[in-house]
C-alpha positions in Angstrom: -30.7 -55.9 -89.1 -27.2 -54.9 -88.8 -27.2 -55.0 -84.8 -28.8 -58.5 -85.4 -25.9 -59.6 -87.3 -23.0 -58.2 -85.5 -24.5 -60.0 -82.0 -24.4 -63.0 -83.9 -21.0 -65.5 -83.0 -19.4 -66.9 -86.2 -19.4 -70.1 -85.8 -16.3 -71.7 -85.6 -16.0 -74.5 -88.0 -12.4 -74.3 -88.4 -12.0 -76.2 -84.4 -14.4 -78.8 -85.4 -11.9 -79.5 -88.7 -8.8 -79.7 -86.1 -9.9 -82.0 -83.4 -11.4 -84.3 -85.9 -8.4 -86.3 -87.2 -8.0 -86.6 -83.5 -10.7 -87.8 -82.1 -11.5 -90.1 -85.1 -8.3 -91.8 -84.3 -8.9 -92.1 -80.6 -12.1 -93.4 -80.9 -10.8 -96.0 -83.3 -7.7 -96.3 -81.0 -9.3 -96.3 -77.3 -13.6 -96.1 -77.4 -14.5 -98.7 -79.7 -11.7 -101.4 -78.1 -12.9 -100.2 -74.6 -17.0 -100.7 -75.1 -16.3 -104.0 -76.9 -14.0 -105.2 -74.2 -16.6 -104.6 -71.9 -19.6 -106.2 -73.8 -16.6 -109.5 -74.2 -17.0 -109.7 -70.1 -21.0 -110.2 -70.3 -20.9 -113.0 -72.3 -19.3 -116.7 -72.2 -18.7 -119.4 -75.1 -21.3 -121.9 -74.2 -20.6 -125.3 -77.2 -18.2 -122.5 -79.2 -21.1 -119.4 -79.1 -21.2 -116.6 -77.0 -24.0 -116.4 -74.8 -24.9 -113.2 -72.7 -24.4 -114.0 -69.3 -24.6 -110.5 -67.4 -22.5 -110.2 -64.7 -21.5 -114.0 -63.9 -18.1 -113.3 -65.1 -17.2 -110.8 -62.3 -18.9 -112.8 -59.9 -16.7 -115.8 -60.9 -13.8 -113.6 -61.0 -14.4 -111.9 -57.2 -16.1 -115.4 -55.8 -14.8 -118.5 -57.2 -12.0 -119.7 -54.9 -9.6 -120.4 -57.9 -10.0 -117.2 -59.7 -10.2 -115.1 -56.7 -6.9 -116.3 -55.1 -5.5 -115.2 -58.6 -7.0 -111.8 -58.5 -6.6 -110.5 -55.3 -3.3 -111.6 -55.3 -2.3 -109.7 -58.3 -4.1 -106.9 -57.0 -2.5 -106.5 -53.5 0.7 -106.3 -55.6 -0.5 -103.9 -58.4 -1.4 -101.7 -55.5 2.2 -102.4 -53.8 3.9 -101.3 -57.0 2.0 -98.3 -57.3 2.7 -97.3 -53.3 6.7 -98.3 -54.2 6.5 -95.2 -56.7 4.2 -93.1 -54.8 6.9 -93.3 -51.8 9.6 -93.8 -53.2 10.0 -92.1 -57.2 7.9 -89.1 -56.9 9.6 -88.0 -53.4 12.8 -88.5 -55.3 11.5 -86.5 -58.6 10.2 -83.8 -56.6 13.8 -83.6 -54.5 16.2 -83.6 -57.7 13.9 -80.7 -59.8 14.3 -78.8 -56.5 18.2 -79.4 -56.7 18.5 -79.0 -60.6 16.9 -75.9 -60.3 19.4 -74.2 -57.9 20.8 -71.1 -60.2 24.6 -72.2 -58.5 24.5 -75.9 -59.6 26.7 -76.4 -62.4 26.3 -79.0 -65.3 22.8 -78.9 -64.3 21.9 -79.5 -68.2 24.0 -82.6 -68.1 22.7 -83.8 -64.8 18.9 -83.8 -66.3 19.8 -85.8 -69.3 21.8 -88.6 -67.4 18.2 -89.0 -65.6 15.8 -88.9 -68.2 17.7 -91.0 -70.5 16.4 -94.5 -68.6 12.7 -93.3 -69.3 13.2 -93.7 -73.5 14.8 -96.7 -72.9 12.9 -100.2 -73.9 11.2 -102.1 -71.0 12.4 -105.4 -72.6 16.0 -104.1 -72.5 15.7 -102.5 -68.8 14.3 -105.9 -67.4 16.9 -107.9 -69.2 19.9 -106.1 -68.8 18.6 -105.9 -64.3 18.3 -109.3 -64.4 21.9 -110.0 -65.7 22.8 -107.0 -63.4 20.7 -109.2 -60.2 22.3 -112.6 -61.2 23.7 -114.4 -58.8 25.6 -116.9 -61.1 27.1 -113.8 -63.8 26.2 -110.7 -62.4 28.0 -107.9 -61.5 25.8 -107.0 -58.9 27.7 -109.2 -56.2 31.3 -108.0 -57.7 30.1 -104.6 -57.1 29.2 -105.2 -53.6 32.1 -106.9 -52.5 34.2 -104.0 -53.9 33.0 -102.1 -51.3 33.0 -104.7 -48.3 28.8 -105.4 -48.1 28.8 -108.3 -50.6 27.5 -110.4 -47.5 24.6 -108.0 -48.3 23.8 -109.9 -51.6 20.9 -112.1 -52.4 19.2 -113.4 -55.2 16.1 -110.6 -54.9 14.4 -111.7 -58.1 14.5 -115.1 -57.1 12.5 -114.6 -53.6 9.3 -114.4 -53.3 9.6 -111.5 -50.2 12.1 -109.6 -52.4 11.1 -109.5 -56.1 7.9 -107.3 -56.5 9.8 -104.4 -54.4 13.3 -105.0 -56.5 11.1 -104.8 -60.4 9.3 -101.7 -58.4 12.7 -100.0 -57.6 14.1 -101.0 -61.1 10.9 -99.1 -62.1 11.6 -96.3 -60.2 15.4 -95.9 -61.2 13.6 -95.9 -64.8 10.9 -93.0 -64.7 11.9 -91.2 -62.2 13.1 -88.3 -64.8 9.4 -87.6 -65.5 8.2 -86.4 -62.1 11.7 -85.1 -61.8 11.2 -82.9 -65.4 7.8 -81.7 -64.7 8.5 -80.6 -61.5 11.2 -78.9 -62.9 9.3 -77.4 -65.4 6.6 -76.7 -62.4 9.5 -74.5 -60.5 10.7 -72.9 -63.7 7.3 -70.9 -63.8 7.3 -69.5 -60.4 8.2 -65.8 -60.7 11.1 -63.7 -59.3 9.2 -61.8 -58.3 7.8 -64.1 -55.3 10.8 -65.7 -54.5 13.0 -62.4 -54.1 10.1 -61.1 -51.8 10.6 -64.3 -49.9 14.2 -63.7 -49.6 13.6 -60.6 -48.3 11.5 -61.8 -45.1 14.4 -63.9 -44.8 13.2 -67.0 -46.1 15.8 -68.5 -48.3 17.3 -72.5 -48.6 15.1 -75.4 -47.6 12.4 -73.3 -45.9 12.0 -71.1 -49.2 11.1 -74.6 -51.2 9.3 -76.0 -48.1 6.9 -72.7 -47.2 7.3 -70.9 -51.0 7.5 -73.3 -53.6 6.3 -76.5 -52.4 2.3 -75.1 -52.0 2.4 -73.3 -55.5 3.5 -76.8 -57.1 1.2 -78.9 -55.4 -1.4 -79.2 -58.5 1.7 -80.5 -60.5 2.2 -83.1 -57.5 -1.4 -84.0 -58.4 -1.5 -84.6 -61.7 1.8 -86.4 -61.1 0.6 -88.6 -58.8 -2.7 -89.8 -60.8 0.0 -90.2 -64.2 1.8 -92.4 -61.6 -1.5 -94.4 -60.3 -2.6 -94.8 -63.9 0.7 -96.0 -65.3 1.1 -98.5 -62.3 -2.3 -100.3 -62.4 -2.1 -100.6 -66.2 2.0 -102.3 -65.8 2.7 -105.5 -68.0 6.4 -104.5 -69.9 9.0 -104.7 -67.3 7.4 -107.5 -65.0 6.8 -109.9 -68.2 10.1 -108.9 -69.4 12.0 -109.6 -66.4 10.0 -112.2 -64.8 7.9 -113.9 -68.0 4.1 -114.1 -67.8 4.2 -116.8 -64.8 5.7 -113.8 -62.9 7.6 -115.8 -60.3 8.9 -116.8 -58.2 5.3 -118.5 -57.4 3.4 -115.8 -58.8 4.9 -113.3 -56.5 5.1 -110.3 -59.0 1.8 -111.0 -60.7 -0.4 -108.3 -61.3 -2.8 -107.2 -63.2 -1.6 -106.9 -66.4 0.2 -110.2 -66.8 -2.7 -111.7 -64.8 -4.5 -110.8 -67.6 -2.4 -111.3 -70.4 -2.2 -115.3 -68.9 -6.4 -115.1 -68.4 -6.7 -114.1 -72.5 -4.3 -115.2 -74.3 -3.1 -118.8 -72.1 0.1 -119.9 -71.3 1.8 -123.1 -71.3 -1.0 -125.4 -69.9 -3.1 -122.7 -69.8 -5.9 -122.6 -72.2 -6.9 -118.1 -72.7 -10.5 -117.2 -72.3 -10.7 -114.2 -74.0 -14.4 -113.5 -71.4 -12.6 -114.1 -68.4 -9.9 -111.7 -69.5 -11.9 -109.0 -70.8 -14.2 -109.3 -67.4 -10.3 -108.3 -65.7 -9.7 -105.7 -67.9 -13.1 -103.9 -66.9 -11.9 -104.3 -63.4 -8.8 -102.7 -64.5 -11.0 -99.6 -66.2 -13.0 -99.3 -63.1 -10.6 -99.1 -60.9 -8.8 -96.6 -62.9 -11.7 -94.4 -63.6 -12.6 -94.9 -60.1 -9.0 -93.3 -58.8 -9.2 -90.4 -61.3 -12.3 -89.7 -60.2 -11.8 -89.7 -56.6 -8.7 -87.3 -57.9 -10.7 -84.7 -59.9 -13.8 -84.0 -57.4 -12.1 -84.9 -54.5 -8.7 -83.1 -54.2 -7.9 -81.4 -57.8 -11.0 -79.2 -56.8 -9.3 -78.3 -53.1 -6.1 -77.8 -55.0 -5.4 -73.7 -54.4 -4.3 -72.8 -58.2 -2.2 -69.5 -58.4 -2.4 -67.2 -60.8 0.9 -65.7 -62.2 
């Protein structure tokens, strides 16, 4: 009887006590909300009641000329956003943690403040203080450029439709590129000596250290910044609506998902919201997300090498 008991686990109760506050909150927060957005898209008001309707919604939303020009549009530049980070912001992130972590470089400390600080900052005071910045009539922008001789450089980018979506995507950038930039950092901090003196004693020191060394044992942190990035890009709305309002001009030029959506529910101006309409878009929005961090976790997370230290 003894034996019996010893072989027997205790169970546990105490983890079940801890993750409950937790999950009660993010299942009042996130699951409920998300199941009843998704059970809004099967129906329609028909004379003020909602009547189940299945999937008519999405095919209205995908085949209808009028609400398909809308979505594909907005899509196409949700996914041009996203690429404007992925090529632009995490590059950058991953080259300034591999410079702030140089043991020479001085005021490193004060370097990795000065570019996190934009990513605390409010998305309605980013987009408002870049589009007094970007002002052609009482900006500094074009002051600053002729100091240097390239004013004839100047244009009004948040006022063309060629120019806009990629300016608010570099604004975006300048914004959050301290978070690839600090877990990266945080990423090279745990690579021991030990590896790196060996390295230096093959003779491989400077860029080809970080290119054959470092860069491969970071490359799961690349990952997970990457589907952060994808995620945080396809569900945008703050600095687009606050720097362009929820028309997102010029002629619908930055519209994406978010504020495509935010016009669909809510309405705007002449606009009358149809709360099915935008809950059928924000299902899209879910699939699409689920869909990329799926295609992340079995697809490349799982060919990811992962070294243990």
């Amino acid at each position: 009887m003894a034996a019996e008991r010893a072989d027997r686990r205790p169970i546990r109760w105490h983890i079940a006590v801890f993750l409950a506050p937790a999950v009660l909150i993010y299942t009042a927060v996130m699951i409920i909300p998300l199941f009843g957005t998704l059970q809004l898209s099967l129906f329609s008001t028909v004379d003020n009641q909602q009547v189940f309707v299945g999937l008519k919604n999405f095919a209205t939303l995908l085949g209808d000329e009028r609400w398909a020009a809308s979505f594909w549009n907005a899509l196409w530049n949700n996914t041009w956003f996203f690429i404007i980070h992925m090529v632009v912001q995490n590059p950058i992130g991953v080259l300034l943690a591999a410079l702030l972590s140089h043991p020479r470089l001085r005021f490193s400390a004060f370097y990795r403040t000065a570019i996190f600080v934009p990513t605390i900052l409010s998305f309605v005071i980013v987009g408002f203080t870049w589009k007094l910045i970007l002002s052609p009539l009482w900006g500094v922008a074009p002051e600053l450029l002729d100091m240097i001789g390239l004013k004839h450089l100047f244009t009004p980018w948040l006022g063309k439709e060629d120019y806009a979506l990629t300016t608010l995507g570099l604004i975006s950038v300048w914004q959050f590129v301290g978070i690839p930039m600090m877990l990266i950092y945080a990423a090279l901090l745990s690579i021991p000596e030990e590896i790196l003196e060996a390295a230096e004693c093959d003779g491989i020191t400077g860029f080809a250290q970080f290119w054959k060394i470092q860069l491969p044992l970071i490359l799961p942190a690349i990952g997970i910044i990457s589907i952060l990035t994808f995620v945080g890009n396809f569900n945008a709305f703050d600095l687009i609506y606050s720097a362009q309002g929820a028309l997102a001009g010029p002629n619908y030029a930055t519209d994406i998902l978010g504020t495509f959506l935010y016009r669909t529910f809510f309405g705007f101006q002449l606009q009358i919201g149809d709360p099915n309409m935008g809950a059928t878009i924000a299902s899209i929005m879910f699939f699409i997300i689920l869909a990329g961090v799926c295609l992340y976790l079995f697809a490349i997370q799982s060919r990811l090498r992962r070294y243990q230290f």
